[in-house]
C-alpha positions as CSV (number, residue, x, y, z in Angstrom):
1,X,-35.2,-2.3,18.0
2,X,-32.3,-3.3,15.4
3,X,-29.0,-2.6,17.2
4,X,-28.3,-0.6,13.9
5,X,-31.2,1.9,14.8
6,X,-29.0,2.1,18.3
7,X,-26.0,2.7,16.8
8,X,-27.9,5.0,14.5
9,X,-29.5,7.2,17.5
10,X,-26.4,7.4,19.4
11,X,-24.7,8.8,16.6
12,X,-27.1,11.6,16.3
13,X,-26.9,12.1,19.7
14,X,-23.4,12.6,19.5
15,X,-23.9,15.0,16.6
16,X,-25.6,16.7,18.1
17,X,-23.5,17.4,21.4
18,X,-20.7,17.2,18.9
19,X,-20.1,21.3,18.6
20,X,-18.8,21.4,22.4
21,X,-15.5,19.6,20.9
22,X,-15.9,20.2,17.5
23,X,-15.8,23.8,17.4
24,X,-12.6,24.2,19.5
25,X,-11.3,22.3,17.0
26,X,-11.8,24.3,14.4
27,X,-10.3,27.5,16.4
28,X,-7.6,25.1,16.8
29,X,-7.2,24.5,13.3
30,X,-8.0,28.0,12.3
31,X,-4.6,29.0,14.4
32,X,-2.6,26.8,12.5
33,X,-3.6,27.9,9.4
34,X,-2.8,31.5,10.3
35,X,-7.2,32.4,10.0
36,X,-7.6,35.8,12.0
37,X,-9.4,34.8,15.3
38,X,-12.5,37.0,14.0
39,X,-12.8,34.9,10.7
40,X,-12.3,31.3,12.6
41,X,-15.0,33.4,15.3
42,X,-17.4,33.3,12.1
43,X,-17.1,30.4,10.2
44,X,-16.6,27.7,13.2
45,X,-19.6,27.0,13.6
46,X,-21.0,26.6,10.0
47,X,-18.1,24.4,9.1
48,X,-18.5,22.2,11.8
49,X,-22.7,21.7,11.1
50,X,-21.7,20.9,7.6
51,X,-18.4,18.3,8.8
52,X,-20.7,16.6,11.6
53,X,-24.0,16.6,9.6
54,X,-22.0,14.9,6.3
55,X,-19.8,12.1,9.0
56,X,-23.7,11.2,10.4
57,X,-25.5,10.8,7.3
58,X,-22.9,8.7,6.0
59,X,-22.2,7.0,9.1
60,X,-26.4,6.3,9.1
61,X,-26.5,4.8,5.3
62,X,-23.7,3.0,5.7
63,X,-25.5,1.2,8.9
64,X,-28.2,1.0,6.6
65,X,-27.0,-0.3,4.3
66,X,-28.5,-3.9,4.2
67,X,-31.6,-3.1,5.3
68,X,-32.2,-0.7,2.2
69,X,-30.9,-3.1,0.2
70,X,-33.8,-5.9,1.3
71,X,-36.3,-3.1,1.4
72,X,-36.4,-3.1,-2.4
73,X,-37.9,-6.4,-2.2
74,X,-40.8,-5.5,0.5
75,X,-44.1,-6.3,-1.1
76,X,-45.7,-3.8,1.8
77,X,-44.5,-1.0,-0.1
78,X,-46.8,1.5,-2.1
79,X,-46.7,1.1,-5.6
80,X,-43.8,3.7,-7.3
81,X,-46.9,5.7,-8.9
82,X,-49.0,5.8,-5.3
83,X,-45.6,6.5,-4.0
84,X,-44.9,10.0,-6.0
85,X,-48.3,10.9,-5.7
86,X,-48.3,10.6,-1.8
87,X,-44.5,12.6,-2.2
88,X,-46.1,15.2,-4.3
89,X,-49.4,15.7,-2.5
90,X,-47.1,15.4,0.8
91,X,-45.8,18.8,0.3
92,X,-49.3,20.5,-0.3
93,X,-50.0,18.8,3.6
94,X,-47.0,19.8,5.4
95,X,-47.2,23.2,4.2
96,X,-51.5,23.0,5.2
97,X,-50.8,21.4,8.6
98,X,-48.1,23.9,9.3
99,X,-50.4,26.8,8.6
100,X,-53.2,25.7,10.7
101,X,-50.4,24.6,13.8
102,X,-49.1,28.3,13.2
103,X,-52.7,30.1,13.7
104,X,-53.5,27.6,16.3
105,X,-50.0,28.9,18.4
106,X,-50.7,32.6,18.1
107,X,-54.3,32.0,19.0
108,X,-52.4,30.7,21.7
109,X,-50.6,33.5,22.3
110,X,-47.1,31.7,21.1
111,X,-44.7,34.1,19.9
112,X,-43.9,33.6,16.2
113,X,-41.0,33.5,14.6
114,X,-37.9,30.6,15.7
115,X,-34.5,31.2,17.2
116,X,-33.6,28.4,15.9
117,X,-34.7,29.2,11.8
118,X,-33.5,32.9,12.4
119,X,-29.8,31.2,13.7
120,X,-29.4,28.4,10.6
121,X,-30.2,31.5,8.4
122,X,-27.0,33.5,10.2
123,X,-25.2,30.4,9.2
124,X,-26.3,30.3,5.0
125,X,-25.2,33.7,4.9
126,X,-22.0,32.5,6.4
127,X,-21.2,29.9,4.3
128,X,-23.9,29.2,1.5
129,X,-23.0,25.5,1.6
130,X,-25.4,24.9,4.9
131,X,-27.6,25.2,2.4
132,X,-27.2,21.6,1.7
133,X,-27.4,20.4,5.3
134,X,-30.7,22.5,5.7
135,X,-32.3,21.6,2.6
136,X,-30.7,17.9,2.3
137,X,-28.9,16.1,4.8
138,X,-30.6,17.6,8.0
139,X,-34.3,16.2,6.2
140,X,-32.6,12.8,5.6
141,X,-31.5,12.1,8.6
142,X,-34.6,13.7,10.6
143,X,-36.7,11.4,8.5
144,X,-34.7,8.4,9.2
145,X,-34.1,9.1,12.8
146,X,-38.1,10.5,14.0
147,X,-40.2,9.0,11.4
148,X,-38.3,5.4,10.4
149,X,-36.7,4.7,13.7
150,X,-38.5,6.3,16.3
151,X,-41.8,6.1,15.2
152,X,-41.8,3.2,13.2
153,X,-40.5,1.2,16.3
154,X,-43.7,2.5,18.4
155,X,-46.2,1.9,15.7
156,X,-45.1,-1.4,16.2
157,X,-46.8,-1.6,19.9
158,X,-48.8,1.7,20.0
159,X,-50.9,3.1,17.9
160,X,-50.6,6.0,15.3
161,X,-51.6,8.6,17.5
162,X,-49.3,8.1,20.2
163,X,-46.6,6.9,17.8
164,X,-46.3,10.2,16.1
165,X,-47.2,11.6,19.4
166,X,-44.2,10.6,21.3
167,X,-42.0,11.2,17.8
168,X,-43.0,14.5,17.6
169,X,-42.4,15.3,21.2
170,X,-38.9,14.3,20.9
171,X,-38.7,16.2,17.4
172,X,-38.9,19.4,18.9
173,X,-36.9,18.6,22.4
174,X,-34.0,17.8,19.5
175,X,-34.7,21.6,18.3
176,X,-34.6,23.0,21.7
177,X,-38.0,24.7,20.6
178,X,-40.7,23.0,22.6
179,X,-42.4,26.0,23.3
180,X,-43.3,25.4,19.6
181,X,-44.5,21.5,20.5
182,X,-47.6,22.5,18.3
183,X,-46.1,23.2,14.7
184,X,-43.5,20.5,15.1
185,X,-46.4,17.9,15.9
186,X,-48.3,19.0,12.9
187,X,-45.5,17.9,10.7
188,X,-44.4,15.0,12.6
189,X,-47.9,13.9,12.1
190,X,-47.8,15.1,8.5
191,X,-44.5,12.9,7.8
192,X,-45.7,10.1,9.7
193,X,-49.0,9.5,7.5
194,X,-47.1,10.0,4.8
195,X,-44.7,7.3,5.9
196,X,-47.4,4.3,6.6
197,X,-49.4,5.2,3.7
198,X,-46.8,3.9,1.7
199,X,-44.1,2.4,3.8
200,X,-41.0,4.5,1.8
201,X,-39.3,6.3,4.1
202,X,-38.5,8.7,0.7
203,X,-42.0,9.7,0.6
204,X,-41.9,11.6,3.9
205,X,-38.5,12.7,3.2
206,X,-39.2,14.1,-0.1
207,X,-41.8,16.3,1.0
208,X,-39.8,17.3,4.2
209,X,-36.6,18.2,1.2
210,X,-39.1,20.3,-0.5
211,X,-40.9,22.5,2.6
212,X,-37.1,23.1,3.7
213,X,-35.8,24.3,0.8
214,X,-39.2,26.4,0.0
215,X,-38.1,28.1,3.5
216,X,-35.2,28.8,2.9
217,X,-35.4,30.3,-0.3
218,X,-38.4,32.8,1.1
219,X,-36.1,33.4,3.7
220,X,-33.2,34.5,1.9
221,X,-35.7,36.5,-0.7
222,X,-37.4,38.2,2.6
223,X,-36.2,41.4,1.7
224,X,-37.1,41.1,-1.7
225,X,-40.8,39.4,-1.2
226,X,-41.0,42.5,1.6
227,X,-40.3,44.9,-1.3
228,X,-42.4,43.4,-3.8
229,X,-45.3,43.6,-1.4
230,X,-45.1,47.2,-0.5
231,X,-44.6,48.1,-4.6
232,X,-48.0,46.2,-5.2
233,X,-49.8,48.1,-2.3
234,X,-48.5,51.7,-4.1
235,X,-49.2,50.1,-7.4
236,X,-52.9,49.4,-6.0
237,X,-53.2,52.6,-4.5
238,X,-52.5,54.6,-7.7
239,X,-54.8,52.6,-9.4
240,X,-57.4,53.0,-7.0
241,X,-57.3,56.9,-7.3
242,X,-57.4,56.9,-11.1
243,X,-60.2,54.7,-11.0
């Protein structure tokens, strides 16, 4: 492995672990800047995702750098039109696979729902600028990290089924969720294809961009969607009993 990827995963790491110092930092701050403890109590936490998250990602291209630079020149790469098709049609198979991993886990008894989905949402409505980190940067750098780094350095000895295998395993250990092992191998293997069928990392990221945002836009229009539903059901019921 390029000592960049190292340098590359031990950053994330970091960010990750990051809150334990991070967020007593912004109390710390907070106190200085005269915040009341129960607004520093709130916004900690979001502020820090959206200051760690925005150091790695820049920390990561900059590493990157030469690499992407040399990349532009790869004659292994999918043409640009195979490439957007392959984005595009990317998004119709993450949103497939995670549908059939979801039916497969409650077949399986797996409760549904995430902790960690239902906890990123507490932080939008926070601060609406996680938005970016959970639509954007978090995609960006989960694509570079799992898919370009950590799978691409085992489908250089394994095979693609254990590649994205192994990938995926560690995908959802990073989201303490591996209860959930099943949905989070369905798109790892989902983002993988997508990444050697054309060799452009921006394929796989693209369509994971696109499923995140999707999310979080149904999520923050639950309530609405919920209402809309229940209106059609009454709306069909009248018309049933004219009819």
């Amino acid at each position: 492995m390029k000592k960049e990827y190292w340098f590359i995963l031990i950053v994330y790491i970091a960010m990750q672990l990051s809150g334990l110092v991070g967020i007593p930092i912004i109390f710390f701050m907070g106190d200085l800047l005269g915040w009341e403890v129960q607004e520093t109590r709130v916004m900690a936490a979001p502020l820090w995702i959206i200051i760690s998250f925005s150091i790695t990602i820049l920390i990561t291209l900059l590493l990157l750098r030469n690499e992407m630079k040399t990349d532009r020149f790869s004659k292994d790469k999918a043409p640009v039109s195979t490439s957007v098709a392959w984005a595009i049609g990317g998004i119709f198979l993450a949103f497939i696979a995670q549908s059939v991993a979801a039916n497969i886990e409650m077949m399986l008894g797996i409760e549904m729902g995430s902790e960690n989905t239902q906890q990123i949402m507490g932080f939008i409505e926070t601060s609406a600028i996680v938005i970016l980190v959970v639509s954007i940067i978090g995609p960006i750098l989960e694509e570079i990290i799992f898919r370009k780094i950590i799978f691409g350095s085992l489908h250089k000895r394994l095979n693609f089924f254990l590649s994205a295998l192994i990938s995926s395993l560690i995908f959802s250990l990073a989201h303490g969720e591996i209860e959930h092992l099943i949905l989070y191998a369905a798109m790892g293997f989902t983002f993988a294809f997508l990444y050697v069928k054309t060799n452009r990392i921006i394929v796989p990221i693209f369509a994971h961009v696109a499923m995140n945002t999707f999310v979080v836009i149904m999520q923050l229009n639950m309530e609405r969607i919920e209402k809309w539903l229940i209106e059609m059901e009454n709306l069909q019921v009248i018309i049933g009993g004219l009819l």
